[in-house]
VOPAGU-2260 file (C-alpha; in pm, 1 decimal, decimal comma):
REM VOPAGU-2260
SITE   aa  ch    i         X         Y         Z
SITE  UNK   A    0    7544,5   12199,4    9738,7
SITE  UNK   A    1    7567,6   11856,5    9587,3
SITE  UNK   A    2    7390,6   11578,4    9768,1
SITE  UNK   A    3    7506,3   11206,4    9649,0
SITE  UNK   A    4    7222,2   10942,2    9717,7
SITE  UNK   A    5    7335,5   10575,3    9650,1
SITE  UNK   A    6    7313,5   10505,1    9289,9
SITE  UNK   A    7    7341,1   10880,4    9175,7
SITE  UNK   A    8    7554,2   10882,2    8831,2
SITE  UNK   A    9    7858,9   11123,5    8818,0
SITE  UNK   A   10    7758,2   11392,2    8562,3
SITE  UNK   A   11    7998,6   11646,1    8453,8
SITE  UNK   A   12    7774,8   11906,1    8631,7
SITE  UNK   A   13    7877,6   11727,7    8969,7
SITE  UNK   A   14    8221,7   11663,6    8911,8
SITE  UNK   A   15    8238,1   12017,5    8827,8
SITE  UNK   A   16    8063,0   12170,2    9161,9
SITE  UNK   A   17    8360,7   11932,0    9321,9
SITE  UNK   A   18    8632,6   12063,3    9174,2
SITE  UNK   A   19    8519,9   12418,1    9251,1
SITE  UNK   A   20    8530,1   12337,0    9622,5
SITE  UNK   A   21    8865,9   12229,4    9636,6
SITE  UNK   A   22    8937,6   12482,9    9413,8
SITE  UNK   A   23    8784,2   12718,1    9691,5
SITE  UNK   A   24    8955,3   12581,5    9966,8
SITE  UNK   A   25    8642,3   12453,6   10094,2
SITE  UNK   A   26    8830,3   12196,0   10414,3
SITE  UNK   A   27    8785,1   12200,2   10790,2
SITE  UNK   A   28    9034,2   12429,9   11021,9
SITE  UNK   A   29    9359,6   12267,5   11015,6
SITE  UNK   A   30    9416,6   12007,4   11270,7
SITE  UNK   A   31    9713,5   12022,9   11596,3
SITE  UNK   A   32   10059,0   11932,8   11488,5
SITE  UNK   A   33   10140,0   11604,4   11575,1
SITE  UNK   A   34   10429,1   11560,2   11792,0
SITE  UNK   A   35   10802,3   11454,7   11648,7
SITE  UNK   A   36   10878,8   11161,0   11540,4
SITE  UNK   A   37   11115,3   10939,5   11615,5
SITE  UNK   A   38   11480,0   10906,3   11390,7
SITE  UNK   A   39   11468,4   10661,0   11133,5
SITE  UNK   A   40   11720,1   10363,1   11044,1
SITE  UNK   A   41   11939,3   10432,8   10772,0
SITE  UNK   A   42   11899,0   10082,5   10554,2
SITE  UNK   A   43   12328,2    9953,8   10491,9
SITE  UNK   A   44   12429,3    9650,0   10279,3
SITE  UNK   A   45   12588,4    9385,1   10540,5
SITE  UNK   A   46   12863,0    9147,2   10503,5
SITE  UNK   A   47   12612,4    8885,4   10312,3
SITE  UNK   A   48   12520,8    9121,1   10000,7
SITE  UNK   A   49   12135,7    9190,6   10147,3
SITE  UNK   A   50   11997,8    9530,0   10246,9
SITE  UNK   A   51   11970,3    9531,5   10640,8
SITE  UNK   A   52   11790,6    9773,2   10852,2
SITE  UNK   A   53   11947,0    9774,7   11214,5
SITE  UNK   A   54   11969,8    9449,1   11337,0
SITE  UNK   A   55   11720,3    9306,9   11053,9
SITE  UNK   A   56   11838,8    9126,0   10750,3
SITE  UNK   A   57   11566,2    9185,3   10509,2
SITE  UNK   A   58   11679,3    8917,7   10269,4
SITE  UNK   A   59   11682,8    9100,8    9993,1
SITE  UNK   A   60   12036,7    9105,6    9784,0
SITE  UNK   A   61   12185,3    9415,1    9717,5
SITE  UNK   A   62   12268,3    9328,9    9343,2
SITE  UNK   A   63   12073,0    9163,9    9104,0
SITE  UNK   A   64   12096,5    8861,7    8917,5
SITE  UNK   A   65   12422,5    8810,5    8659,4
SITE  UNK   A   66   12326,4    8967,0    8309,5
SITE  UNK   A   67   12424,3    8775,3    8025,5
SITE  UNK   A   68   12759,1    8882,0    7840,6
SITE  UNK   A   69   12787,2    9139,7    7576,2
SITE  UNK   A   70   12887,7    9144,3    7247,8
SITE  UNK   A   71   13239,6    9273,3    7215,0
SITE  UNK   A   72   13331,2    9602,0    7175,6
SITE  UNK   A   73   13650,7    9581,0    6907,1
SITE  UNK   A   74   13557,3    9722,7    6586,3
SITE  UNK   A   75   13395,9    9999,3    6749,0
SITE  UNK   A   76   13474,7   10376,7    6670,5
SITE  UNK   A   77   13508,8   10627,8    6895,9
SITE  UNK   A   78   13247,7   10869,4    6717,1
SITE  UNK   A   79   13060,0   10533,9    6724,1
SITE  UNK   A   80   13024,4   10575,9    7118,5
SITE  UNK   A   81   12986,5   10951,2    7144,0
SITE  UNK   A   82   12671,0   10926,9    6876,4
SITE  UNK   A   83   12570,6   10659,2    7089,1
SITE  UNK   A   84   12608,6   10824,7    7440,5
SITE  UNK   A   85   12470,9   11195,5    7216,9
SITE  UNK   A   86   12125,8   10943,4    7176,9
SITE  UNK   A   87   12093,0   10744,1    7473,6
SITE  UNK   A   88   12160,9   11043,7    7740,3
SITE  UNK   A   89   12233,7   11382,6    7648,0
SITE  UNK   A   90   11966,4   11423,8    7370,7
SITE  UNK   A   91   11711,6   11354,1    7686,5
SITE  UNK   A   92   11959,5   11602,6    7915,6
SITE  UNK   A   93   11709,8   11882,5    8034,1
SITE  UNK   A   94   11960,3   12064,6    8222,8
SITE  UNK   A   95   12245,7   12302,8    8078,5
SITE  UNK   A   96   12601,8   12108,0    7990,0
Protein backbone atom coordinates (compact mmCIF):
# COMPACT_ATOMS: atom_id res chain seq x y z
CA UNK A 1 0.00 0.00 0.00
CA UNK A 2 1.00 3.50 -0.93
CA UNK A 3 1.24 6.00 1.87
CA UNK A 4 1.35 9.87 0.60
CA UNK A 5 3.12 12.17 3.26
CA UNK A 6 2.91 15.96 2.38
CA UNK A 7 5.51 16.80 -0.08
CA UNK A 8 5.89 13.15 -1.49
CA UNK A 9 6.61 13.50 -5.46
CA UNK A 10 4.33 11.42 -7.82
CA UNK A 11 6.66 8.76 -9.33
CA UNK A 12 5.48 6.54 -11.98
CA UNK A 13 5.83 3.64 -9.44
CA UNK A 14 2.89 5.37 -7.43
CA UNK A 15 0.75 6.39 -10.08
CA UNK A 16 1.03 2.93 -11.17
CA UNK A 17 0.02 1.08 -7.69
CA UNK A 18 -3.15 3.68 -8.23
CA UNK A 19 -4.24 2.72 -11.26
CA UNK A 20 -4.08 -0.95 -10.30
CA UNK A 21 -6.60 -0.30 -7.53
CA UNK A 22 -9.14 1.11 -9.54
CA UNK A 23 -8.30 -1.24 -11.93
CA UNK A 24 -9.13 -3.86 -9.09
CA UNK A 25 -12.18 -2.45 -8.04
CA UNK A 26 -10.64 -1.56 -4.89
CA UNK A 27 -14.06 1.06 -3.50
CA UNK A 28 -16.24 0.80 -0.41
CA UNK A 29 -19.74 -1.33 -0.57
CA UNK A 30 -22.04 0.62 -2.61
CA UNK A 31 -24.05 3.15 -0.83
CA UNK A 32 -28.43 3.16 -0.39
CA UNK A 33 -30.24 4.46 -3.39
CA UNK A 34 -31.26 7.77 -2.95
CA UNK A 35 -34.84 8.41 -3.21
CA UNK A 36 -36.60 9.90 -6.64
CA UNK A 37 -36.31 12.95 -7.65
CA UNK A 38 -38.46 15.36 -8.43
CA UNK A 39 -39.65 16.16 -12.48
CA UNK A 40 -37.73 18.70 -14.06
CA UNK A 41 -38.86 21.96 -16.09
CA UNK A 42 -38.70 21.62 -19.63
CA UNK A 43 -36.78 25.15 -20.63
CA UNK A 44 -39.49 26.90 -23.80
CA UNK A 45 -38.67 30.12 -25.74
CA UNK A 46 -41.48 32.80 -24.58
CA UNK A 47 -43.16 35.46 -26.43
CA UNK A 48 -39.90 37.89 -25.93
CA UNK A 49 -37.24 35.59 -27.87
CA UNK A 50 -35.40 34.44 -24.31
CA UNK A 51 -35.20 30.88 -23.00
CA UNK A 52 -37.63 30.66 -19.89
CA UNK A 53 -37.82 27.98 -17.38
CA UNK A 54 -41.41 27.97 -15.73
CA UNK A 55 -42.24 31.17 -14.64
CA UNK A 56 -38.43 32.45 -14.94
CA UNK A 57 -37.19 34.51 -17.80
CA UNK A 58 -33.59 33.75 -17.84
CA UNK A 59 -32.70 36.63 -20.10
CA UNK A 60 -30.96 34.94 -22.36
CA UNK A 61 -32.19 35.35 -26.26
CA UNK A 62 -33.00 32.45 -28.05
CA UNK A 63 -31.07 33.56 -31.29
CA UNK A 64 -27.94 35.11 -31.61
CA UNK A 65 -26.73 38.22 -32.84
CA UNK A 66 -27.40 39.18 -36.86
CA UNK A 67 -24.42 37.68 -38.98
CA UNK A 68 -23.16 39.81 -41.55
CA UNK A 69 -24.46 39.18 -45.24
CA UNK A 70 -23.02 36.76 -47.66
CA UNK A 71 -21.57 36.97 -50.76
CA UNK A 72 -24.03 36.06 -53.47
CA UNK A 73 -24.60 32.91 -54.70
CA UNK A 74 -25.16 33.56 -58.79
CA UNK A 75 -22.39 32.20 -60.70
CA UNK A 76 -22.41 29.21 -58.70
CA UNK A 77 -22.65 25.58 -60.19
CA UNK A 78 -24.53 23.02 -59.00
CA UNK A 79 -21.51 20.43 -58.84
CA UNK A 80 -20.00 23.57 -57.21
CA UNK A 81 -22.40 22.94 -54.09
CA UNK A 82 -22.46 19.16 -54.03
CA UNK A 83 -18.32 19.19 -53.90
CA UNK A 84 -18.87 21.66 -51.38
CA UNK A 85 -21.58 19.89 -49.20
CA UNK A 86 -19.24 16.17 -50.32
CA UNK A 87 -16.29 18.34 -48.08
CA UNK A 88 -17.94 20.15 -45.45
CA UNK A 89 -20.36 17.12 -44.23
CA UNK A 90 -20.45 13.87 -45.74
CA UNK A 91 -16.63 13.31 -46.07
CA UNK A 92 -16.81 13.60 -41.97
CA UNK A 93 -20.30 11.29 -42.16
CA UNK A 94 -19.37 8.19 -39.91
CA UNK A 95 -22.58 6.56 -40.36
CA UNK A 96 -23.84 4.55 -43.56
CA UNK A 97 -25.80 6.89 -46.38
Amino acid sequence: MTVWQDGDLITAERMNKLEQGVANEQTGPPGKNGLPGKDGQTPFIGENGHWWIGEHDTGISATGPKGDKGDSASGVTMEEVEAAIQAAVLDSWEGSY
